[in-house]
N, C-alpha and C positions, 0 to 999 in steps of 0.2 A: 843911287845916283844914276841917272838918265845917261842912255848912252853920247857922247857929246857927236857931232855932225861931222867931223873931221875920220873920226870909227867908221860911222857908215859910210865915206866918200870909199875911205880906202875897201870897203868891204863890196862897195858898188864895182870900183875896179879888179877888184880882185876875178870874177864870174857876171860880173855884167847888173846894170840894174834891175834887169828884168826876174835877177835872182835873189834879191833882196827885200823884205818884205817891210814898211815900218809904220803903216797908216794902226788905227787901232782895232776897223773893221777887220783888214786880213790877219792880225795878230790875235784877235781871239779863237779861231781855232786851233791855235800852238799854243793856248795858255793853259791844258788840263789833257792829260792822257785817260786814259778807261778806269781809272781808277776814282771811285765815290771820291766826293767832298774834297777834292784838291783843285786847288788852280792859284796860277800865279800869271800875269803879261811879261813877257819877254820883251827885251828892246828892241830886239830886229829878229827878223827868221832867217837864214841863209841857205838858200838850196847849192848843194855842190855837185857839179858834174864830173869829179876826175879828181884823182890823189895829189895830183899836184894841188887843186882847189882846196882842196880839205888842209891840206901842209901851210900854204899861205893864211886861212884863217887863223889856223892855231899857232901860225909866228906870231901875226896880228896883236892877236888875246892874248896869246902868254908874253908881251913885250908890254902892253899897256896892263896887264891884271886883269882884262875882263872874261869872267865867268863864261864858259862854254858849255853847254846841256845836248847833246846829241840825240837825235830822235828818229824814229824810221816811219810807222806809220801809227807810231801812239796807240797800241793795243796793248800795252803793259798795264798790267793789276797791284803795282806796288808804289804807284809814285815815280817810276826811275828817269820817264821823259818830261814831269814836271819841271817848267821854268823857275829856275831865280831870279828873283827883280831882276829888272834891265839888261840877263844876259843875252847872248848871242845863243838864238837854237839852231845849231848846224843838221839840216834838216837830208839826209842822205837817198829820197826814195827816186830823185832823178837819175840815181847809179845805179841801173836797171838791168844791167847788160848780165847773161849769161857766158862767160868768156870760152869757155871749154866742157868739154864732155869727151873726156878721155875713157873709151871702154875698154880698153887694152892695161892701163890699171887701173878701173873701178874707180875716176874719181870725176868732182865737178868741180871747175875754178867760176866762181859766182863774184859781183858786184853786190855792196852790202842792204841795195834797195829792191832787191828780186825778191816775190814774195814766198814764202812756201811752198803755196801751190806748183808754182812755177817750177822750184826747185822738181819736186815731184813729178808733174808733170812730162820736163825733161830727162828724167833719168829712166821712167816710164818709156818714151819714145824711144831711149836706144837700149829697151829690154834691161832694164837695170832698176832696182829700187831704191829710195831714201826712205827710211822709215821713220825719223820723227815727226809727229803729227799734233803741233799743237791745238786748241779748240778753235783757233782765229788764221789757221792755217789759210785760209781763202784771200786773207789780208795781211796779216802778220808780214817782214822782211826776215829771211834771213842774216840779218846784220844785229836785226834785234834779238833774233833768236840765240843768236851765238852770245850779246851780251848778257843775257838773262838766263842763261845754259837751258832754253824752256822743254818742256816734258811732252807729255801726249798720253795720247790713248794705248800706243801701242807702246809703250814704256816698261811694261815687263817682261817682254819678251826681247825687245830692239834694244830697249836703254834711252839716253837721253841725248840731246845736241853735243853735248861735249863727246859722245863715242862715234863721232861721225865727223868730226871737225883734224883733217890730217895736218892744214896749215892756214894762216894768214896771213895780209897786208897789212900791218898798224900804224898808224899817225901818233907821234908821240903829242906832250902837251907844247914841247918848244916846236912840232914842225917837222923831226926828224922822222925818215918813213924808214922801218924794217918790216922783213918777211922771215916768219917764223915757221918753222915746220918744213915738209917736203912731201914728196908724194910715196915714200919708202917708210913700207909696214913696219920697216926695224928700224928705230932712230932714239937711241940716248946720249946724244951728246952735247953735253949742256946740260941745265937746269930748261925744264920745259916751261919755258914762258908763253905757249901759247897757250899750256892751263889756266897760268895762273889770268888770262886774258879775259879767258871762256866764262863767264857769267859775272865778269867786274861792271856792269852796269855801266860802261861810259866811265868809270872812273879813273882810268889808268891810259887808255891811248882811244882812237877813233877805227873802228877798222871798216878798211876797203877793198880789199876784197878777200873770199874765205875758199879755202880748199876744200872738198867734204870728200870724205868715201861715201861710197858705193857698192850694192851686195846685190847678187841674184836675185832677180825677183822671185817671190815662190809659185811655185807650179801649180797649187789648189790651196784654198779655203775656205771656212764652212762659216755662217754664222748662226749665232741661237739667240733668244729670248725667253730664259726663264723666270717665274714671277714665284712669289713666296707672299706667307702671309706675316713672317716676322723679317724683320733684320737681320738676327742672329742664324734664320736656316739656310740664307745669303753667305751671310761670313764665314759659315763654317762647310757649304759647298765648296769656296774659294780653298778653305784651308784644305780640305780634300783633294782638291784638283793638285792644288800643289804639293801635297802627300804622295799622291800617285805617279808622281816624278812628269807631270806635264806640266809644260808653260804656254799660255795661251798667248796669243799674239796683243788681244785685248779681252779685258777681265773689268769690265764696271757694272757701278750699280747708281741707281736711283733710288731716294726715299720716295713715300706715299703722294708731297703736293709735289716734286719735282717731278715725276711719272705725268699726273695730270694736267701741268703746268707745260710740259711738251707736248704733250697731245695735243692738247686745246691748239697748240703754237703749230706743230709739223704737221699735226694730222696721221700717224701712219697708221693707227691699228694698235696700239700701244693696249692693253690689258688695264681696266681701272680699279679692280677688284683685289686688287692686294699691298703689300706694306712697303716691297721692296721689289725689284726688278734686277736682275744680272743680264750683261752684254757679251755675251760669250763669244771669241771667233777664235779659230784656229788654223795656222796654216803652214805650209811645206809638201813634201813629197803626198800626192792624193791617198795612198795607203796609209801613210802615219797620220793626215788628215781624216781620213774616217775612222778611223781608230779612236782615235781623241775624244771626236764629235761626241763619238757613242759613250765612252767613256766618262766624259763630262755628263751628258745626260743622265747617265746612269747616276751620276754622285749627286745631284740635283733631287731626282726624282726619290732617293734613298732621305735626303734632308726635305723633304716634303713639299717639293715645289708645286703650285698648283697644275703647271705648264709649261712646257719647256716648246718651244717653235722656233722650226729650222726654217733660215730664210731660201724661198725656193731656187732664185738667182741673184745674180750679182748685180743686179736692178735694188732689190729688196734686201739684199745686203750694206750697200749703199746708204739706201733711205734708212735702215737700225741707226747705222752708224751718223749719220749727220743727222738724225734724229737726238741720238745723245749728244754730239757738238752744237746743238742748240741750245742746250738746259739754261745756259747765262742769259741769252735772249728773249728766250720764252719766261722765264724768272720777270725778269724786269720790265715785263709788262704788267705787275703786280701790285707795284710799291715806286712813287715818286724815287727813293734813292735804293741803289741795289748794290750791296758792300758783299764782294764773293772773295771769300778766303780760302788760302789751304794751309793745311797743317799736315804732316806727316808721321804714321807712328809704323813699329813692326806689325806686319800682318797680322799673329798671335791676340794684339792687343785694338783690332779695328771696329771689331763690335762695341768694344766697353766703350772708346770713344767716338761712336757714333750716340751710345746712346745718352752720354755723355754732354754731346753736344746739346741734345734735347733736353735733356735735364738745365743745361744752365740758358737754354735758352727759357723756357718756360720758367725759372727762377727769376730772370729777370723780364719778362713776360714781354716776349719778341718774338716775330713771324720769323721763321727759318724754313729754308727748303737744303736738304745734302746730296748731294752726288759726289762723284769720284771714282780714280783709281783703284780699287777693292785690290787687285793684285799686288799691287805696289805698295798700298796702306795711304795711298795719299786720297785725303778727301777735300774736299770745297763747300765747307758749313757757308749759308748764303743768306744774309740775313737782307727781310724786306723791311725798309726803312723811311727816314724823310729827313735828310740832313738839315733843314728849317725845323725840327725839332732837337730842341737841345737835351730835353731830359732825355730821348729818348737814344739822341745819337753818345748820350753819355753813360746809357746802360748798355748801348752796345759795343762801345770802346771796353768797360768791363769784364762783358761776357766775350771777346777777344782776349782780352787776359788771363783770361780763368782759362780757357780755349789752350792756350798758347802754354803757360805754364803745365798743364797736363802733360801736352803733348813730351815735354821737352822730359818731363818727370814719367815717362814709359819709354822714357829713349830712344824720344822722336824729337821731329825738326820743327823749327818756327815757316819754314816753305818750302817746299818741292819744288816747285819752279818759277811761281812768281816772280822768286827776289826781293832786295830786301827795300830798296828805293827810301823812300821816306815814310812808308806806310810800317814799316816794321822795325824801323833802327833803333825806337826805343825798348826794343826783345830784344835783338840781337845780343848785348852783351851778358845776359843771362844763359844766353844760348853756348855762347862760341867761350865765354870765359878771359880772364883780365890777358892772358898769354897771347892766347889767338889774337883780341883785340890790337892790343900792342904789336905782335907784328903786322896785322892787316892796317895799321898806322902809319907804321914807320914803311911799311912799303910803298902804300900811297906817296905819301912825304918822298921819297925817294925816285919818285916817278914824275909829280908832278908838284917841284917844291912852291909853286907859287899856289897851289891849291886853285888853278882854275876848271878844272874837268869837275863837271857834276858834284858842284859843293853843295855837304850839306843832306847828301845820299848817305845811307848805308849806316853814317858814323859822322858828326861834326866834325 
């Protein structure tokens, strides 16, 4: 059902018309986020400038029942900012603002439309660092990042969005606004609701603006590229390094067409002569930095790497690394449709399921390229596709299955940081089990009894 015209009068007043979007041309780019083969038209877009704005719409919706989908800048890979027919997408990236940069406690109060970079950027200027780094960081909000709890490169050493999130602003689904958290290292009082917040997709409340800590920037860092002519002298480099009691700040690899497929894309110098590639960097105090380097190197060159190259400056360090945060772009120049997943298993077990991947891709006889987290165990099997084909997009819904079910059966995850959106709810309950589901239900239902926040996500 269409939204009726009296919805959008009151939604015109609420922020003004010039913040309301409803012709069908401006509605087609709010009708599909970064993720393959979804899309759905919204009934209206709604940009909000302020918590009061966001509180008014969600009286709105949750007093007449119309479905609400919140969105930042649509870079998610699971479906989560896909529209439901004719809802309201409360569209958050005009709440832009940087509110604070407390360096006396290490923190940042941010508005939930600031993008990453930004984030970054600014805690950079006052000699301080944020270390999450998703691959879309250049565009990504963190508002989305916080709802999708998203990961990064530097993820084994830093951790994820949620270990840097001290506190929030939330928008309930009737309108009510709470602030959760504080800016104090020690705080259990309560049930922490602003975990249970951190990666609920939109499903639970809207938030506007996020608290993050803040850590020392480190003093040095080295970066490497060593190349290998199997997989497994890769995988089992990694499992040395971390034998040897180092954690690198970033630990990825690329297979043989993802290697080439960035090249061709960034250009840097990339090695084409081998099977797999590792991204080594390391950083902190310059003595324990060169220390590592060598070290690492050492354990490389012991598992047979062709070539291990230290980036000369921090020019050439740079270019490694946004060399690898292009693999999804350089990918998708390849194949009409580009379906990039991740899956997560223990590091022990990262080799068998890469090779794993390969196996069931060539079973069902489908172009794949994998990169990923090596440190972390989390990879992104990428397959090249063309969603105008159905047999083909239904051998690789398949080989997503087989994919998935592995991972979960080495006592891994269905996502690392995706999330689960719509692209994966039908795993989840194999994943998480009848318990978990049922309370991630009845909590919903408890939160948002009229079901208008992102119906249809996660779990019907």
């Amino acid at each position: 059902m269409a939204l009726d015209q009296s919805t959008i009068e009151k939604l015109r007043n609420v922020g003004g018309a010039e913040n309301v979007l409803t012709s069908k041309e401006d509605l087609i780019p709010y009708a599909f986020d970064g993720t393959a083969a979804m899309k759905e038209m919204p009934g209206c877009v709604v940009f909000a400038v302020s918590t009061d704005e966001v509180s008014a719409v969600l009286k709105l919706a949750n007093d007449s029942g119309t479905p609400v989908v919140t969105r930042g800048s649509g870079t998610g890979l699971s479906g989560g900012s896909v529209p439901s027919g004719d809802c309201i997408v409360l569209c958050t990236v005009k709440m832009e603002k940087i509110l604070e940069v407390d360096s006396a406690n290490l923190t940042m109060t941010a508005e939930p439309g600031v993008t990453t970079i930004q984030i970054a950027e600014a805690a950079e200027k006052a000699g301080l660092f944020y270390p999450p780094d998703p691959g879309s960081m250049k565009i990504s909000t963190i508002g989305g990042n916080v709802a999708e709890n998203s990961g990064g490169l530097r993820g084994l050493k830093y951790g994820v969005t949620r270990n840097y999130v001290m506190g929030m602003e939330v928008v309930l689904p009737d309108g009510e606004v709470m602030w959760l958290g504080n800016k104090c290292v020690k705080d259990v009082a309560g049930f922490s609701l602003k975990d249970v917040m951190i990666g609920s997709e939109g499903a639970l409340g809207v938030i506007t603006k996020v608290l993050l800590k803040l850590i020392p920037k480190p003093a040095a860092k080295k970066t490497m590229v060593a190349t290998f002519d199997a997989m497994d002298a890769a995988a089992q480099t990694v499992s040395d390094i971390i034998a040897a009691q180092i954690i690198p700040c970033t630990l990825e690899f690329l297979d043989r067409t993802t290697i080439h497929c960035v090249e061709d894309f960034a250009k840097v110098g990339l090695p084409l002569d081998c099977e797999a590639l590792l991204l080594m960097e390391t950083d902190g105090h310059p003595a324990a930095v060169a220390e590592e380097a060598a070290k690492m190197e050492e354990l490389a060159k012991a598992n047979g790497a062709k070539e291990v190259r230290v980036a000369k400056d921090d020019a050439e360090a740079t270019q490694l690394a946004t060399a690898r945060r292009s693999a999804f772009s350089a990918l998708a120049r390849l194949a009409p449709t580009i379906i990039l997943e991740d899956a997560t298993v223990p590091r022990s077990e990262l080799a068998h399921m890469i090779r794993f991947v390969a196996e069931v891709a060539k079973k069902h006889e489908l172009k794949i390229g994998t990169f990923g987290h090596m440190g972390d165990g989390n990879l992104h099997p990428t397959f090249l596709t063309d969603e105008r084909n159905t047999d083909e997009m239904r051998r690789v819904h398949e080989a997503f299955t087989e994919i998935f079910d592995e991972a979960i059966r080495l006592g891994g995850t269905i996502t690392g940081e995706h999330g689960i959106g719509l692209a994966k709810k039908e795993f989840l309950p194999k994943f998480a089990g009848a318990a978990q589901m049922r309370v991630m239900r009845e909590l919903r239902k408890a939160l948002d009894p009229k079901g208008i926040l992102n119906p249809g996500k996660m779990f019907d």
